[in-house]
DOLUMFI-704673 format. One record per residue: x, y, z of N, C-alpha, C in turn. Coordinates in steps of 0.001 Angstrom, whole numbers, padded with zeros to 6 digits, always signed. Each point is the difference from the previous one (the first is absolute). Layout:
<atoms>
XYZXYZXYZ...
</atoms>
This chain:
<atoms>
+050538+040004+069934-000873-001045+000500-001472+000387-000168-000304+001483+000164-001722+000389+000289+000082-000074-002025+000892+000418-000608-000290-000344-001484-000721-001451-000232+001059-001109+000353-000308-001705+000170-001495-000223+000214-000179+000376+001390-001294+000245+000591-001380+000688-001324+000162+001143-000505-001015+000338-000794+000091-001031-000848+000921-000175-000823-000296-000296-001088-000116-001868+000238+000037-000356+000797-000417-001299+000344-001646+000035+000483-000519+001184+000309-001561+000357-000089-000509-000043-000872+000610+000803-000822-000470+000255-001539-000472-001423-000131+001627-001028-000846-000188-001304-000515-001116-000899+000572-000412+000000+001415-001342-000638+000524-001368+000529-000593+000460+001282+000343-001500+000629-000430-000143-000507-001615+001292+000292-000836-000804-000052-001383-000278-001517-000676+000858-001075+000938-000279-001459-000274-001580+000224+000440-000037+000191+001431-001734-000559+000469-001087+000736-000754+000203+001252-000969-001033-000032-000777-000230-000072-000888+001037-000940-001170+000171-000942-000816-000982-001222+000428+000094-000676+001016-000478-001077+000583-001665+000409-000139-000252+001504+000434-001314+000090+000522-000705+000445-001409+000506+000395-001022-000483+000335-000969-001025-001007-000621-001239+000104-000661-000878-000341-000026-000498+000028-002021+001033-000512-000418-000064-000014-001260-001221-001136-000856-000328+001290-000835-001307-000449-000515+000282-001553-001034-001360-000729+000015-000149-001385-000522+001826-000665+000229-000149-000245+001679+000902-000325+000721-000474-001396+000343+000533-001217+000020-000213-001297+000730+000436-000054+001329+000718+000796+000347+000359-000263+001513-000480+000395+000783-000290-000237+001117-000973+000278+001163+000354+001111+001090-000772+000532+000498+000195+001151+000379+000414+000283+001416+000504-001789+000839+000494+000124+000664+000481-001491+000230+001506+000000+000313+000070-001385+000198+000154-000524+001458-000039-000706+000861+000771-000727+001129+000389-001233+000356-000030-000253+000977+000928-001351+000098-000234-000829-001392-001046-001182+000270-000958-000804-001132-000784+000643-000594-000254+001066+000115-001550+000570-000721+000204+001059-001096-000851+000232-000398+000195+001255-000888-001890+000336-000046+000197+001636+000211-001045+000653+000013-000434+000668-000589-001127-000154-001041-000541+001163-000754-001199+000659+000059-000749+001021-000505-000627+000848+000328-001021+000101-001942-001202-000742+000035-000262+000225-000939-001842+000302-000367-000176+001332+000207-001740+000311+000018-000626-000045+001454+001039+000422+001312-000407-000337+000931+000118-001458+000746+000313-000598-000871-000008-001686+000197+001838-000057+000599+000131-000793+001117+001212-000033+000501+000438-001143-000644+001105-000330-000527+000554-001220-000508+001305-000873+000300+000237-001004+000891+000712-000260+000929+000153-001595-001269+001536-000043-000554+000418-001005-000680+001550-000520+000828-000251-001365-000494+001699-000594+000622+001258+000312-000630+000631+000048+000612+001715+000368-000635+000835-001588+000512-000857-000370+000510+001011-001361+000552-000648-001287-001504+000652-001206+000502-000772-001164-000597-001200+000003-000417-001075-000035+001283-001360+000032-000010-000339+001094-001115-001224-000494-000806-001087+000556-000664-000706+000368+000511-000249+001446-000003-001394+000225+000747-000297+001548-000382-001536+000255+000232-000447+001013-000069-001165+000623+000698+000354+001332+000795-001072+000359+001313+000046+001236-000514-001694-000258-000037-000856+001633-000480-000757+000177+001036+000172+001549+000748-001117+000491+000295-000629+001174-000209-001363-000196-000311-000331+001053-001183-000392+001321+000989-000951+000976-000349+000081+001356+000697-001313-000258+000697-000905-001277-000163-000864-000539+000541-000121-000678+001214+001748-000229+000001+000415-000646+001263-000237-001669+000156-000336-000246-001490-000414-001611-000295+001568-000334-000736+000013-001656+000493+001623-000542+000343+000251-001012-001009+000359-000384-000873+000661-000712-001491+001382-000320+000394-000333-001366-000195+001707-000995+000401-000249-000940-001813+000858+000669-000683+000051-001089-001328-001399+000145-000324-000249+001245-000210-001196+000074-000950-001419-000428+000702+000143-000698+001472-001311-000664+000090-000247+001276+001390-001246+000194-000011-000896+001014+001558+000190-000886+000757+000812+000578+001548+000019-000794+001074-001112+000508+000721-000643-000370+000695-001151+000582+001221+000734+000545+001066-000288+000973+000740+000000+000468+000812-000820+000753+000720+000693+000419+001629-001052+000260+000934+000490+001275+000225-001033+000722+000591-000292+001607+000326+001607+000744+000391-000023-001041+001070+001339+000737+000591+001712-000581-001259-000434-001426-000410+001184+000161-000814+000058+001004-001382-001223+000585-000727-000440+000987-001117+000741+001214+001027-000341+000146+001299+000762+001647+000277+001457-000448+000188+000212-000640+000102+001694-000784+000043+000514-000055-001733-000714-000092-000874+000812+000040-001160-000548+001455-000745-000803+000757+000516-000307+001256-000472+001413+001026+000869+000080-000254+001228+001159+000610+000591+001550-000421-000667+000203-001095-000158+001167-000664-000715+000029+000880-001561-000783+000237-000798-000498+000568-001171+000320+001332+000063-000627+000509+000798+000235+001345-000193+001297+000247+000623+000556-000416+001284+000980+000661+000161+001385-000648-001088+000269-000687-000465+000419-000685-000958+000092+000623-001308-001102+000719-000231-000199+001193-001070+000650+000869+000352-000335+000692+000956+000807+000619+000640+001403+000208+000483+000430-000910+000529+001722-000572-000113+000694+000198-001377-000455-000534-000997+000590-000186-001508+000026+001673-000773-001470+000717+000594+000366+001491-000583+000743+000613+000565+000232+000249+001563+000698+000352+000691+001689+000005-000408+000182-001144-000154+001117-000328-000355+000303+000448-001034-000793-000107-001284+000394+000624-001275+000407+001796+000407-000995+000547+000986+000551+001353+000026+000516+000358+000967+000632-000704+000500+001538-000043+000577+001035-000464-000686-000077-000960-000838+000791+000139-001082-000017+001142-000975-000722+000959+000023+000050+000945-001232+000495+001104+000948-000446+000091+001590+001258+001026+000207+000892-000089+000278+000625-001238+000095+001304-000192+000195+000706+000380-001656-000744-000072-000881+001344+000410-001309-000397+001053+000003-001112+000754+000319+000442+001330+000181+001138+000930+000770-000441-000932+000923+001151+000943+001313+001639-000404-001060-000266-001214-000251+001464-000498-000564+000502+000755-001393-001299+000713-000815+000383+000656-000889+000537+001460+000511-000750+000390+001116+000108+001330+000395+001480-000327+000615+000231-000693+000047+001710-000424+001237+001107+000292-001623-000422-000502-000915+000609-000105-001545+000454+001512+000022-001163+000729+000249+000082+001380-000821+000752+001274+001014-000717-000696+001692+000845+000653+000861+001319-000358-000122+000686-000999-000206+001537-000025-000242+000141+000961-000343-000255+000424-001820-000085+000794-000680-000097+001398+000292-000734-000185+000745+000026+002037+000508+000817+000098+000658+000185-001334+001033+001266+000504+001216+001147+000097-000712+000421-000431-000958+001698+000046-001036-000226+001319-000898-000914+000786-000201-000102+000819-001097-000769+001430+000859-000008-000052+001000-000195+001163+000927-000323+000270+001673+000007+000772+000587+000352+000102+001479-000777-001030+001006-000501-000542-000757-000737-001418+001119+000580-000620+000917-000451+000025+001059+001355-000789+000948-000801-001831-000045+001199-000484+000027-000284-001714-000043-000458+000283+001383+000242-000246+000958-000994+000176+001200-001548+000153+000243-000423+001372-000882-001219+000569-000380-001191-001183-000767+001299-000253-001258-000930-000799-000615-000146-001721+000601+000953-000277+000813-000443-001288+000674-001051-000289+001258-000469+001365+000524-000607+000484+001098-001380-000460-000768-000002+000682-001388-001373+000363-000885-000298-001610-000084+000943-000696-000607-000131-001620-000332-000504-001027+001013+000985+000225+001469-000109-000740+000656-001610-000092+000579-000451+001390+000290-001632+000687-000554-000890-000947-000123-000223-000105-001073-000309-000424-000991+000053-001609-000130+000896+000134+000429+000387-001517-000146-000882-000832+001369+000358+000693+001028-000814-000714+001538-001629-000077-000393-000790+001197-000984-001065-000188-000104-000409-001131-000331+001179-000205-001086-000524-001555-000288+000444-001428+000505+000874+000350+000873+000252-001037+000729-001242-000354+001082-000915+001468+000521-000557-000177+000593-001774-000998-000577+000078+000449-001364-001174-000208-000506+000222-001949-000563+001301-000306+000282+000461-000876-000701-000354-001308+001695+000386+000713+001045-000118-000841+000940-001627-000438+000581-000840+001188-000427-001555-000529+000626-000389-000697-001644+000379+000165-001083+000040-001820-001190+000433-000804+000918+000980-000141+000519+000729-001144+000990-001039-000691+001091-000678+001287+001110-000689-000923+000755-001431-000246-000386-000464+000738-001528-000981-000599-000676+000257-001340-000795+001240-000496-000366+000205-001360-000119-000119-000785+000763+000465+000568+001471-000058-000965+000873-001681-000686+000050-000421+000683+000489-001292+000042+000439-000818-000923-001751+000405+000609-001530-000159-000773-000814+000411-001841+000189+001338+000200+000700+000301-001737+000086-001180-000348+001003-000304+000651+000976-000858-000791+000761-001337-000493-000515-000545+000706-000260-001463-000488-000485+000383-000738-001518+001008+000071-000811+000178-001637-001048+000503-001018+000637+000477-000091+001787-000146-001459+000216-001082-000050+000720-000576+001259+000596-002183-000606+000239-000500-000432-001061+000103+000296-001031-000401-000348-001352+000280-001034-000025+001400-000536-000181+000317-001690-000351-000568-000338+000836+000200+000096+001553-000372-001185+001106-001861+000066+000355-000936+000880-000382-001290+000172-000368-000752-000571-001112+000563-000265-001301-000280-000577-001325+000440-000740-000511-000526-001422-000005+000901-001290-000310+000244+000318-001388-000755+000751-000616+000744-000113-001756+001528+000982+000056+000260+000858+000904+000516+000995-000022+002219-001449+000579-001093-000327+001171+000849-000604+000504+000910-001222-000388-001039-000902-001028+000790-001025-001056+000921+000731-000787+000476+001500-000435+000794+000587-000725+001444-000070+000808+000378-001421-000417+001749+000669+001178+000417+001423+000239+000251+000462-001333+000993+001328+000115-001004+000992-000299-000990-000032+000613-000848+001467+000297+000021+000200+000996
</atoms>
């Protein structure tokens, strides 16, 4: 069963950093969710639809706000509301990428520990102690992404319910 167990680690770890891989002159975006898809391009945050709706939300590293190409105006406190949304958002998407890159590590190192444990005195015990390790670090680093999303959902519906251009976007 603790065999089942690793190697059902492994297979997560090495799917999710497939997913997180970041392959060059790539069209896909560097993060998707519900309706949206998020990219990251020169500092400029780039928030496109995955649903029906057409649409496109830039905000640049200036903290100035583009709905379909046109400058929306904004006020003091909504500019620190989409400079905070921005950066931590930047933040979220790298994060994630390198948590995805140690998860196929750990999952490669789980590959190779099999390997030592079948081909010399390693106890499976030892090496699941090392994994499981390893593994909580990133469960742990994986859960404050979590309540930095949270806190991300909040201020994109201050955003919608603050900015009528923001807010005519159904599925933003």
């Amino acid at each position: 069963m603790k065999v089942f167990t690793v190697i059902s680690f492994i297979t997560v770890f090495v799917f999710s950093s497939l997913f997180a891989a970041d392959l060059p002159k790539s069209e896909s975006p560097s993060l998707c969710l519900d309706n949206i898809s998020i990219d990251i391009d020169d500092g400029t945050l780039i928030v496109k639809s995955r649903s029906g709706d057409n649409f496109i939300v830039e905000i640049t590293d200036k903290d100035e706000l583009f709905v379909n190409g046109r400058k929306i105006s904004t006020d003091a406190e909504e500019k620190e509301l989409l400079q905070e949304y921005r950066d931590d958002m930047i933040y979220l998407v790298h994060s994630a990428k390198e948590i995805g890159f140690k998860g196929a590590k750990i999952g490669l190192h789980a590959i190779s520990g099999l390997i030592e444990v079948a081909c010399t005195d390693l106890e499976m015990e030892e090496f699941e102690a090392e994994l499981e390790t390893e593994s909580e670090k990133i469960e742990s680093e994986a859960e404050d992404l979590e309540e930095l999303g949270s806190r991300l959902e909040d201020i994109h519906y201050e955003l919608k319910h603050r900015i009528p251009a923001l807010e005519d976007l159904p599925s933003f």
